[in-house]
Chimera marker file (.cmm) of the C-alpha trace (Angstrom):
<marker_set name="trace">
<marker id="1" x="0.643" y="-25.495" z="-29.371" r="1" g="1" b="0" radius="0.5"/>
<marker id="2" x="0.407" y="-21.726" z="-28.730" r="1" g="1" b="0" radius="0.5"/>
<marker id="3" x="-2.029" y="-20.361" z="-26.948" r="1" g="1" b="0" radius="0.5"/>
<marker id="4" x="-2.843" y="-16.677" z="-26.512" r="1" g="1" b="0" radius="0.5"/>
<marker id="5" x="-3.313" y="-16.143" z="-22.805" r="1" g="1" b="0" radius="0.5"/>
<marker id="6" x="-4.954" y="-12.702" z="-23.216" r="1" g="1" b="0" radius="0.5"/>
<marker id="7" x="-8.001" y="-15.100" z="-24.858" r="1" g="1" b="0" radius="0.5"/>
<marker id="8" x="-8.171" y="-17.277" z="-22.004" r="1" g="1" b="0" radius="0.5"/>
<marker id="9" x="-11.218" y="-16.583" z="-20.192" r="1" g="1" b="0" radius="0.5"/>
<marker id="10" x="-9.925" y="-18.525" z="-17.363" r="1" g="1" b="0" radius="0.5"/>
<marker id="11" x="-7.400" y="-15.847" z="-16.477" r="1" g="1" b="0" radius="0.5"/>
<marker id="12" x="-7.873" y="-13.423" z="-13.636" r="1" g="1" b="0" radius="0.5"/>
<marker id="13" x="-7.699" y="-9.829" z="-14.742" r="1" g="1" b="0" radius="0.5"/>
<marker id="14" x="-7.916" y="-7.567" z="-11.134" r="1" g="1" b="0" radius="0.5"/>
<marker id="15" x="-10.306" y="-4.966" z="-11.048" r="1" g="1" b="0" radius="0.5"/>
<marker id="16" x="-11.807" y="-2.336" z="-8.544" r="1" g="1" b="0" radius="0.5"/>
<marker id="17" x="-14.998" y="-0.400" z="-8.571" r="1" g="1" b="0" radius="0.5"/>
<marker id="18" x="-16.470" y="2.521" z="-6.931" r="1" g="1" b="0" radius="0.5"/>
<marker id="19" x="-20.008" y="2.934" z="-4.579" r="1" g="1" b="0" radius="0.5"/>
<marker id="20" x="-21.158" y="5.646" z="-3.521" r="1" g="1" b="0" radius="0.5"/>
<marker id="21" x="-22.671" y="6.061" z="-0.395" r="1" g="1" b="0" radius="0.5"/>
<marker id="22" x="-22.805" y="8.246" z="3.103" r="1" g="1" b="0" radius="0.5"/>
<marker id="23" x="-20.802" y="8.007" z="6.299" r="1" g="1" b="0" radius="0.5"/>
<marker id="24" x="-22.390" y="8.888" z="9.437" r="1" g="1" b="0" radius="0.5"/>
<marker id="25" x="-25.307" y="8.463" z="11.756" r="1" g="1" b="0" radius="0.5"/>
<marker id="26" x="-28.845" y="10.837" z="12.047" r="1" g="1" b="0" radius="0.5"/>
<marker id="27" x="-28.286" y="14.071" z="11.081" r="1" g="1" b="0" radius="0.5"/>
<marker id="28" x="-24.707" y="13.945" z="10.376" r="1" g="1" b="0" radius="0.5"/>
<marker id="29" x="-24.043" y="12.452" z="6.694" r="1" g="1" b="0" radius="0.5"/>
<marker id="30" x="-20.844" y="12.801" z="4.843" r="1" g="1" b="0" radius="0.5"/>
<marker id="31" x="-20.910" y="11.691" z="1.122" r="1" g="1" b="0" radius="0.5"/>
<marker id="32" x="-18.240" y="8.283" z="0.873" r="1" g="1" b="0" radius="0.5"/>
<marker id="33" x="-16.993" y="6.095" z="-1.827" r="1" g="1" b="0" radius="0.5"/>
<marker id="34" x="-15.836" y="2.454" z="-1.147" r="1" g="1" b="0" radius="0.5"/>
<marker id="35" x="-13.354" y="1.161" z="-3.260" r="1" g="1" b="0" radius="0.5"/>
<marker id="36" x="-14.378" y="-2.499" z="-3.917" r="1" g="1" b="0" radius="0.5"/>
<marker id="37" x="-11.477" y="-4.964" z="-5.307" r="1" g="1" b="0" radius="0.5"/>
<marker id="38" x="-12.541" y="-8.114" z="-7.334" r="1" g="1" b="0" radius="0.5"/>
<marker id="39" x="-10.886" y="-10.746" z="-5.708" r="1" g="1" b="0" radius="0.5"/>
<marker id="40" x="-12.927" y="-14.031" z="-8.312" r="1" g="1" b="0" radius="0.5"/>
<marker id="41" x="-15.465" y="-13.175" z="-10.612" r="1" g="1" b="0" radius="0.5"/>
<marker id="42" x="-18.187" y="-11.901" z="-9.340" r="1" g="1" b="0" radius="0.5"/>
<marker id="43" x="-17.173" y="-11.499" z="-5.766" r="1" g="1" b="0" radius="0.5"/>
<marker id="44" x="-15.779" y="-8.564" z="-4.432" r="1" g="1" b="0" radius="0.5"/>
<marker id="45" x="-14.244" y="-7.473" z="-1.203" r="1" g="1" b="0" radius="0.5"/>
<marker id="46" x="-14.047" y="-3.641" z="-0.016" r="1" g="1" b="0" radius="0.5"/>
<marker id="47" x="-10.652" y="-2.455" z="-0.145" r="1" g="1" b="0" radius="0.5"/>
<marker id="48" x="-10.741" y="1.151" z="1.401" r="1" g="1" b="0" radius="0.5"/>
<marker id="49" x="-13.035" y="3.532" z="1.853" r="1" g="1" b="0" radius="0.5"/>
<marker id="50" x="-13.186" y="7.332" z="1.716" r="1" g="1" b="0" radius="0.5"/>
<marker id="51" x="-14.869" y="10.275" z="3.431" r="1" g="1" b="0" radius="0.5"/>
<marker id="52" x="-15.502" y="13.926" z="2.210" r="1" g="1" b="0" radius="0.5"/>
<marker id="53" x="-15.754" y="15.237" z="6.159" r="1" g="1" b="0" radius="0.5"/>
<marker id="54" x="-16.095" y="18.445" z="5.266" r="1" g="1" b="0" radius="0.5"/>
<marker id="55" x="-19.484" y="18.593" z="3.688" r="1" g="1" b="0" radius="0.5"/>
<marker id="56" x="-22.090" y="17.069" z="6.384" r="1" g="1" b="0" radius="0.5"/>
<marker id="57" x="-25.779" y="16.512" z="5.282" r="1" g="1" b="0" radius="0.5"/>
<marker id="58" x="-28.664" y="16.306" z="7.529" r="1" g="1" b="0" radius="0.5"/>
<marker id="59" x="-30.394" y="13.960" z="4.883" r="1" g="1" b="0" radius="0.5"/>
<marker id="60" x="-28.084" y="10.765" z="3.837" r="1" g="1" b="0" radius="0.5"/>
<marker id="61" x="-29.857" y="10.706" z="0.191" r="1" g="1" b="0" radius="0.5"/>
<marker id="62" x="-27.937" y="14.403" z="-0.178" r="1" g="1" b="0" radius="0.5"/>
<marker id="63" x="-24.509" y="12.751" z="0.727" r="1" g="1" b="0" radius="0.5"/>
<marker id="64" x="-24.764" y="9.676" z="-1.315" r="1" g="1" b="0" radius="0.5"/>
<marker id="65" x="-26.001" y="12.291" z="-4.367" r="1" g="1" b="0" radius="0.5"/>
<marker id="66" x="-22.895" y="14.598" z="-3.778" r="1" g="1" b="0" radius="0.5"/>
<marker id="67" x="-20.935" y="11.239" z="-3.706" r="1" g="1" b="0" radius="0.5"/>
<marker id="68" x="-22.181" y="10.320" z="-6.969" r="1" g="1" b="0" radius="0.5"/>
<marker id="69" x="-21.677" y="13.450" z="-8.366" r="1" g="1" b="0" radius="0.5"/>
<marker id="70" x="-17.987" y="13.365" z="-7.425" r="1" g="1" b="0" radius="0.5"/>
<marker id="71" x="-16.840" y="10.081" z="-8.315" r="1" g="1" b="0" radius="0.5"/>
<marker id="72" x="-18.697" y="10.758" z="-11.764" r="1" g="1" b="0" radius="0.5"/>
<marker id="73" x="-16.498" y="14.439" z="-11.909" r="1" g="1" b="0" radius="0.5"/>
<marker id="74" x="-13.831" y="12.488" z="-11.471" r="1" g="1" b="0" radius="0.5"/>
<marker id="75" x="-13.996" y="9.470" z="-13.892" r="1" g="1" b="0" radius="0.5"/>
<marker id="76" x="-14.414" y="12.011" z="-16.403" r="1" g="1" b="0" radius="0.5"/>
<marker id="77" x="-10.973" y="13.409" z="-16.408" r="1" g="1" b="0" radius="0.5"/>
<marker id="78" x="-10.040" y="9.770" z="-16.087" r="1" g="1" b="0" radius="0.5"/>
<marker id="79" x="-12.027" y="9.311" z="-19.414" r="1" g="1" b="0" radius="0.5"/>
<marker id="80" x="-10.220" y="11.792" z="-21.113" r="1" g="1" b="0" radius="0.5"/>
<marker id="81" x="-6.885" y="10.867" z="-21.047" r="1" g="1" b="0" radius="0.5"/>
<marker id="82" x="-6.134" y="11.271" z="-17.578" r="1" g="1" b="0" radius="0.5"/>
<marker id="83" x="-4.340" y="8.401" z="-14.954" r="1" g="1" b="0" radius="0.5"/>
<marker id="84" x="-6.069" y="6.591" z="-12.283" r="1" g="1" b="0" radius="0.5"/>
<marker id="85" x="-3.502" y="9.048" z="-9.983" r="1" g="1" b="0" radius="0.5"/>
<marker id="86" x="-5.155" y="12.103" z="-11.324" r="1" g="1" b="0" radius="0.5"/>
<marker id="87" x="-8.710" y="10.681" z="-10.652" r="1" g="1" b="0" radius="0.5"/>
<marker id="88" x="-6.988" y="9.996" z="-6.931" r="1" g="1" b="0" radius="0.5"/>
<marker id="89" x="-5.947" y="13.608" z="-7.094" r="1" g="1" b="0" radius="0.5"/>
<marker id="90" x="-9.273" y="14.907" z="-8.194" r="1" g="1" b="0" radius="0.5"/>
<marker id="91" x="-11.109" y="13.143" z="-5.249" r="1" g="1" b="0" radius="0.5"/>
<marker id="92" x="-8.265" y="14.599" z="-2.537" r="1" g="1" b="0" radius="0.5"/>
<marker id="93" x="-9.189" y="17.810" z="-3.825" r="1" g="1" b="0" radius="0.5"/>
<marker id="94" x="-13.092" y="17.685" z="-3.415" r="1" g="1" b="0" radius="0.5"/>
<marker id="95" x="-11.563" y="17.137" z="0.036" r="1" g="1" b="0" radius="0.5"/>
<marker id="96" x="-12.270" y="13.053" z="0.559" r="1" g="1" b="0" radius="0.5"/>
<marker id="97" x="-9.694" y="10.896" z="2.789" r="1" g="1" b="0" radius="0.5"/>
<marker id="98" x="-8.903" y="7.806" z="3.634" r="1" g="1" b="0" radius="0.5"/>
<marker id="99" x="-10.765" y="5.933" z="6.759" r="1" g="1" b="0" radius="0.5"/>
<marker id="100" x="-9.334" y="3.149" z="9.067" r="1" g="1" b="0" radius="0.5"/>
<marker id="101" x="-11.686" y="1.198" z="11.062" r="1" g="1" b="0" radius="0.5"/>
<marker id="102" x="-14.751" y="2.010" z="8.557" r="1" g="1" b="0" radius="0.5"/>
<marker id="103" x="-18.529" y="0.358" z="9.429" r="1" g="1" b="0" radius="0.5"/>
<marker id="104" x="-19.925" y="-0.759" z="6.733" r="1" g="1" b="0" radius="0.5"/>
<marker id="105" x="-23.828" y="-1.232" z="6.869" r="1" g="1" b="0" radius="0.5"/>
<marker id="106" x="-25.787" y="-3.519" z="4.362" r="1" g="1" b="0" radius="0.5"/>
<marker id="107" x="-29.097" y="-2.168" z="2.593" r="1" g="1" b="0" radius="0.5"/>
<marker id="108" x="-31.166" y="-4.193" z="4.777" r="1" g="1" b="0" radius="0.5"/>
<marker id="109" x="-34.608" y="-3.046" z="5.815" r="1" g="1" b="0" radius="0.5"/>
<marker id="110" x="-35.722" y="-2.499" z="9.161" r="1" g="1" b="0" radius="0.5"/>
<marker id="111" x="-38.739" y="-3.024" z="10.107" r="1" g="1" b="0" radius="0.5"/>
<marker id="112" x="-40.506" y="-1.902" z="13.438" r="1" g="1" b="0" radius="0.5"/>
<link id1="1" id2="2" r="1" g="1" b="0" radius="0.2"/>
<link id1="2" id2="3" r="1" g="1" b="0" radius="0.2"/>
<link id1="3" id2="4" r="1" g="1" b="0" radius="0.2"/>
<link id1="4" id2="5" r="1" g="1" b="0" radius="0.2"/>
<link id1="5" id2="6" r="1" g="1" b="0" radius="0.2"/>
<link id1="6" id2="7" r="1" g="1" b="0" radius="0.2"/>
<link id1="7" id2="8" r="1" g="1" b="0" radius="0.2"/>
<link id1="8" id2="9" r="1" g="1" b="0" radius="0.2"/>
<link id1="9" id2="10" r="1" g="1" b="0" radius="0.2"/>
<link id1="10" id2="11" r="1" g="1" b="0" radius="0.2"/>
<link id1="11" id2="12" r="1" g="1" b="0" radius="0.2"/>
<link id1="12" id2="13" r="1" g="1" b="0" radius="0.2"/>
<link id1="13" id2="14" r="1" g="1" b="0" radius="0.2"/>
<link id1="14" id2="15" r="1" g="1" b="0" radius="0.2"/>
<link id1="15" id2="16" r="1" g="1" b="0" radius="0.2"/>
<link id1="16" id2="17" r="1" g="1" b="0" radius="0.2"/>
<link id1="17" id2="18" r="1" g="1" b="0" radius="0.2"/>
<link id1="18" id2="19" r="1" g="1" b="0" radius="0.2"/>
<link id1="19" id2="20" r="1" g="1" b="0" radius="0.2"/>
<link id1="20" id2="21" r="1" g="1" b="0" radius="0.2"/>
<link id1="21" id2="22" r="1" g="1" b="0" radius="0.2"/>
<link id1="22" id2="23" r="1" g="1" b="0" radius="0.2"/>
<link id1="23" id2="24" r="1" g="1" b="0" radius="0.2"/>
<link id1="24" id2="25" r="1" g="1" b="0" radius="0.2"/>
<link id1="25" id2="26" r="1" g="1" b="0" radius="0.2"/>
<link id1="26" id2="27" r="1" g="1" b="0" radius="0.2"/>
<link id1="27" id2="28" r="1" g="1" b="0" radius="0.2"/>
<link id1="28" id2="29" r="1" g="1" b="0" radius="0.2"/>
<link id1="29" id2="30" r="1" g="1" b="0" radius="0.2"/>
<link id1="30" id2="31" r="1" g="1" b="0" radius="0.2"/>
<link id1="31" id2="32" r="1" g="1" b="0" radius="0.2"/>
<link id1="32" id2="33" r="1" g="1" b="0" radius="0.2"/>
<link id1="33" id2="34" r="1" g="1" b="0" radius="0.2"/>
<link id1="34" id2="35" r="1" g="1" b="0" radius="0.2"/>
<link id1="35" id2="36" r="1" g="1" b="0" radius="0.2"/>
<link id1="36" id2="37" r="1" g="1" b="0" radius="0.2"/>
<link id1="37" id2="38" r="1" g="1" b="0" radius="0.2"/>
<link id1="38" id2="39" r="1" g="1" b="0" radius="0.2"/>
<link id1="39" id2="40" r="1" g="1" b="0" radius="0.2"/>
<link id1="40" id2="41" r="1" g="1" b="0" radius="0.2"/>
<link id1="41" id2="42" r="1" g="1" b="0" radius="0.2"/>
<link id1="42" id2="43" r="1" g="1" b="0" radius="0.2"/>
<link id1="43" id2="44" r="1" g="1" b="0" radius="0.2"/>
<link id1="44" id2="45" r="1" g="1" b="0" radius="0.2"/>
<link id1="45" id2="46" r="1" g="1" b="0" radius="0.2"/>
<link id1="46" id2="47" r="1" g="1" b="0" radius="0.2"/>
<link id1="47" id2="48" r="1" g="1" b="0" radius="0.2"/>
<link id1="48" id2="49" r="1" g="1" b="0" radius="0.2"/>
<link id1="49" id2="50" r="1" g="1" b="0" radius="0.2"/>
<link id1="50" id2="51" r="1" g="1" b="0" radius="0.2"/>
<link id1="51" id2="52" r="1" g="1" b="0" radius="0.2"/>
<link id1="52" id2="53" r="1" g="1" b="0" radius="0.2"/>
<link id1="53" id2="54" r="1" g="1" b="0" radius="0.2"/>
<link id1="54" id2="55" r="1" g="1" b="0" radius="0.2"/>
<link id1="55" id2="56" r="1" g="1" b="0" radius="0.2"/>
<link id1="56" id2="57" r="1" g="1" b="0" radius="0.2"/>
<link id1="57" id2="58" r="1" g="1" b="0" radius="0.2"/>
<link id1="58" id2="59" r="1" g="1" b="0" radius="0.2"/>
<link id1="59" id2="60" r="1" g="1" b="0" radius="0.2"/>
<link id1="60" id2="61" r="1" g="1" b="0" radius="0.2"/>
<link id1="61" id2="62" r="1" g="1" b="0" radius="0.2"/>
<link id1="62" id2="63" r="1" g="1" b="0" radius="0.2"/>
<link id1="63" id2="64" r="1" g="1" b="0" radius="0.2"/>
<link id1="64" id2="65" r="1" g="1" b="0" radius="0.2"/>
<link id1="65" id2="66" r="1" g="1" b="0" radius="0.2"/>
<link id1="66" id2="67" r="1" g="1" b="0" radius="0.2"/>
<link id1="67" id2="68" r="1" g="1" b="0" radius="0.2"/>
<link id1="68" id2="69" r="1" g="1" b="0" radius="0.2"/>
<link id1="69" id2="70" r="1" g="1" b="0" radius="0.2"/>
<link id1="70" id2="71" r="1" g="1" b="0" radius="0.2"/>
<link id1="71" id2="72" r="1" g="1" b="0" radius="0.2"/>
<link id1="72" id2="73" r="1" g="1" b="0" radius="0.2"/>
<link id1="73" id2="74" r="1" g="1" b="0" radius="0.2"/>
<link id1="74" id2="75" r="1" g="1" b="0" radius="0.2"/>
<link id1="75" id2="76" r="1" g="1" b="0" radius="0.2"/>
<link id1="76" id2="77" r="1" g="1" b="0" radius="0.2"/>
<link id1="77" id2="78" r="1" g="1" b="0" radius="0.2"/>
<link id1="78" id2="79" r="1" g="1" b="0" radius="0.2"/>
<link id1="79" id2="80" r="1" g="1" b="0" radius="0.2"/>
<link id1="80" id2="81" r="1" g="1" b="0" radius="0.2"/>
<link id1="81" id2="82" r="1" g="1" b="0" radius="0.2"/>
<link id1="82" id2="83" r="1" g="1" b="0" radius="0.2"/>
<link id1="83" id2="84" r="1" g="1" b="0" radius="0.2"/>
<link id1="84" id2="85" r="1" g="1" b="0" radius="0.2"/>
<link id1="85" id2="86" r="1" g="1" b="0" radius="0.2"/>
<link id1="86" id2="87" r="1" g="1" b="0" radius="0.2"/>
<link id1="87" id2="88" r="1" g="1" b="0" radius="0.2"/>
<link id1="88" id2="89" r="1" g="1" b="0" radius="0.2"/>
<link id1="89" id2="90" r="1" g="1" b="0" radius="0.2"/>
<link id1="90" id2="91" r="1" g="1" b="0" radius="0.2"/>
<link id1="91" id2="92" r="1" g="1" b="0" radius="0.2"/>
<link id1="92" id2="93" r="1" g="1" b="0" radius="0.2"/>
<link id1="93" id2="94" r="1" g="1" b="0" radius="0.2"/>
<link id1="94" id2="95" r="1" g="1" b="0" radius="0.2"/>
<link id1="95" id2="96" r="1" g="1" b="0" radius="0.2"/>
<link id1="96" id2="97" r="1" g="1" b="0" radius="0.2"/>
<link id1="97" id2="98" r="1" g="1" b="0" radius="0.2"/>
<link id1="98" id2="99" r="1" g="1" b="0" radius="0.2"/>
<link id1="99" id2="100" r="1" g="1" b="0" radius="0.2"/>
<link id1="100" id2="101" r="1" g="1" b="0" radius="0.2"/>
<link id1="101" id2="102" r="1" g="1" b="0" radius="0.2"/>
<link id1="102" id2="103" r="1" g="1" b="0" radius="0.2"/>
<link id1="103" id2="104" r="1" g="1" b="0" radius="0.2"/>
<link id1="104" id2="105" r="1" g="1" b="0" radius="0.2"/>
<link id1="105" id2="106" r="1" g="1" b="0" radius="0.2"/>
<link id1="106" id2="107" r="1" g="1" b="0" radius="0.2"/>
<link id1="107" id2="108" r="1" g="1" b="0" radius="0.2"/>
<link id1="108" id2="109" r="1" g="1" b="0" radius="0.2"/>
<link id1="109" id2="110" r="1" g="1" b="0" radius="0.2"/>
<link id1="110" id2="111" r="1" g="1" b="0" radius="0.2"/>
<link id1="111" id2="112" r="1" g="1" b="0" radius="0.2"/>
</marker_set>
């Protein structure tokens, strides 16, 4: 029997995602983007994350809005026609780089 793999719901198809967010502390936001990677269906596992360093918000909502607004510029030219390389390129020219070591913080709520 033949069957057509591409219809096999079983099979694992590797995928990544963008969230946008801020890097920082108090004061001192920079807009970031984590690069998730799907490692089973509906888990994922963060896989790098980047940092525009360059523009530093005193509020974090402004950072993870300029964030937003990038990644969005960029999966535009993606959208039309371009390469996951050029959306790369588009984000190292907004001025975003790579991190080592990166904190990430859940959306947990403190409470006093």
């Amino acid at each position: 029997m033949n069957k057509d793999v591409g219809n096999d719901e079983s099979a694992f198809k590797e995928l990544y995602r963008f969230e946008s967010g801020s890097y920082g502390d108090v004061g001192s936001y920079m807009p970031s983007l984590a690069c998730l990677k799907q490692i089973r269906k509906d888990e994922w596992k963060y896989h790098f994350v980047l940092v525009k360093p360059e523009s530093v918000h005193l509020d974090e909502n402004e950072a993870t809005n300029e964030a937003e607004r990038d990644i969005s510029h960029s999966y535009v030219i993606k959208e039309a026609g371009g390469t996951d390389a050029e959306l790369a390129m588009s984000l190292k020219g907004k001025g975003y780089v790579s991190i080592d070591n990166y904190n990430i913080v859940g959306r947990t709520k403190f409470q006093a």
